[in-house]
N, C-alpha and C positions, 0 to 999 in steps of 0.2 A: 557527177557527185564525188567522185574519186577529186577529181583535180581541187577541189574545192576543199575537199576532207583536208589532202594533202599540203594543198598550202595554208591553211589554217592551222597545220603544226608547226610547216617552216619557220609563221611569223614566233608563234609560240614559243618557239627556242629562242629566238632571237632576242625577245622579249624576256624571257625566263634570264638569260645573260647578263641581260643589262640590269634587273631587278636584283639577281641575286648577287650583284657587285656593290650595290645597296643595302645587303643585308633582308632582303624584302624577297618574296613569292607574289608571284602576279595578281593573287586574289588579295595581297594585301594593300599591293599599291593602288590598285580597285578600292578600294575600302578607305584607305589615304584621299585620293582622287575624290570621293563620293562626300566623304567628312571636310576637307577642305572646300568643295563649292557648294555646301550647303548653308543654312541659315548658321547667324553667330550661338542660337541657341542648342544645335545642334541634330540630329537628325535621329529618331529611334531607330532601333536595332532593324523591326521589319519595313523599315523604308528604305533601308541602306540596302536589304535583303532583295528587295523590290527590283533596287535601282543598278543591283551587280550586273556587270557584264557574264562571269562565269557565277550562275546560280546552283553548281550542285558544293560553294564550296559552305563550310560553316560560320556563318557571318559569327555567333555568337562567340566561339573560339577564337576565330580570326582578329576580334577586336578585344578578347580578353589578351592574346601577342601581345598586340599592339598596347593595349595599356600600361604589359610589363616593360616594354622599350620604352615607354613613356612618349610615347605618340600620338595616342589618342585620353583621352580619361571619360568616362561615365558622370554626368550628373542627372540628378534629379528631375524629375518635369515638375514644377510648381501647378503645374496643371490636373496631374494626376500621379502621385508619388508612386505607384505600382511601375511607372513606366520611367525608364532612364533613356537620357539623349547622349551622343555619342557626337563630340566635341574633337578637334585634333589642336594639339596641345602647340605652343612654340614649336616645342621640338620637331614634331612631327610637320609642320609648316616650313620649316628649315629644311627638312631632310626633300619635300616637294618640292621648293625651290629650287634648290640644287639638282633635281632631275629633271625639269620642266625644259634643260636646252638637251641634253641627252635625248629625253623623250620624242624630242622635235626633230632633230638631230636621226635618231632611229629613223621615224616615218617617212623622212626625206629621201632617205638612205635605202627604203625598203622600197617605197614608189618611184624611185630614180631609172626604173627600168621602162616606164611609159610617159608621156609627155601627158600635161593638164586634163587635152581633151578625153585621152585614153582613160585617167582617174577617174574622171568623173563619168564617164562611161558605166566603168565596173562600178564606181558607189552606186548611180542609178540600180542599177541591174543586181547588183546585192540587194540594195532596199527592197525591190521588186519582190525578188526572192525569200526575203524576210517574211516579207506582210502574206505572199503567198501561203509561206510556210507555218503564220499563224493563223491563216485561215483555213489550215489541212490536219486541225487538231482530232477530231473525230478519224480521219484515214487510218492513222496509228491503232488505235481499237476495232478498225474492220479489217486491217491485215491480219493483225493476232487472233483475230475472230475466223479470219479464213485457214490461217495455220493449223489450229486445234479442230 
């Protein structure tokens, strides 16, 4: 679990680097990432929330940022005005554009230490681990229950 902690901050940095040469925090190129491949009509706030990779950050902050760079902007749902979708503007399409070869670029660069079969290994074996790890949600409330 240590190794795993651990390299999960290496990529973090690495990533935090390239983000913030962009002017951008990882939770926001997430949020970039999530508004550009979604519908033209745009994605509400708790689907975007849904859909992040790092979930403890504040989507709704996060994309009030982003609207002041003008990368994203809020419209209205015609469907039910209490709720607004969350659109990325040109600008914000331009700015992904231009890091979709960096980004590529990165991962290449970060898995260049294992050959195909190796990658696809670890992604199995991550997956694995994932789904394990959401199927071990109750665990977390009987540890702290054995603590106290």
């Amino acid at each position: 679990m240590l190794q795993l902690m651990l390299t999960r901050e290496a990529v973090v940095r690495v990533q935090e680097r390239l983000f913030e040469a962009h002017g951008l925090t990882i939770q926001q190129y997430n949020v970039l990432r999530i508004a550009r491949g979604g519908p033209a009509k745009g994605h509400p706030i708790y689907e975007i929330e849904r859909r992040m990779i790092y979930r403890f950050a504040n989507v709704t902050r996060l994309v009030d940022r982003l609207e002041t760079q003008g990368l994203l902007k809020r419209v209205a749902d015609p469907k039910d005005r209490r709720v607004s979708r969350v659109v990325i503007t040109p600008k914000g399409r331009r700015l992904m554009d231009r890091l979709d070869e960096p980004v590529k670029a990165m991962a290449t660069q970060l898995t260049s230490c294992c050959d195909e079969q190796e990658c696809l290994h670890i992604s199995n074996w991550l997956e694995r681990l994932r789904e394990h790890c959401a199927q071990q949600e109750g665990l977390q409330e009987e540890l702290v229950g054995a603590i106290n």
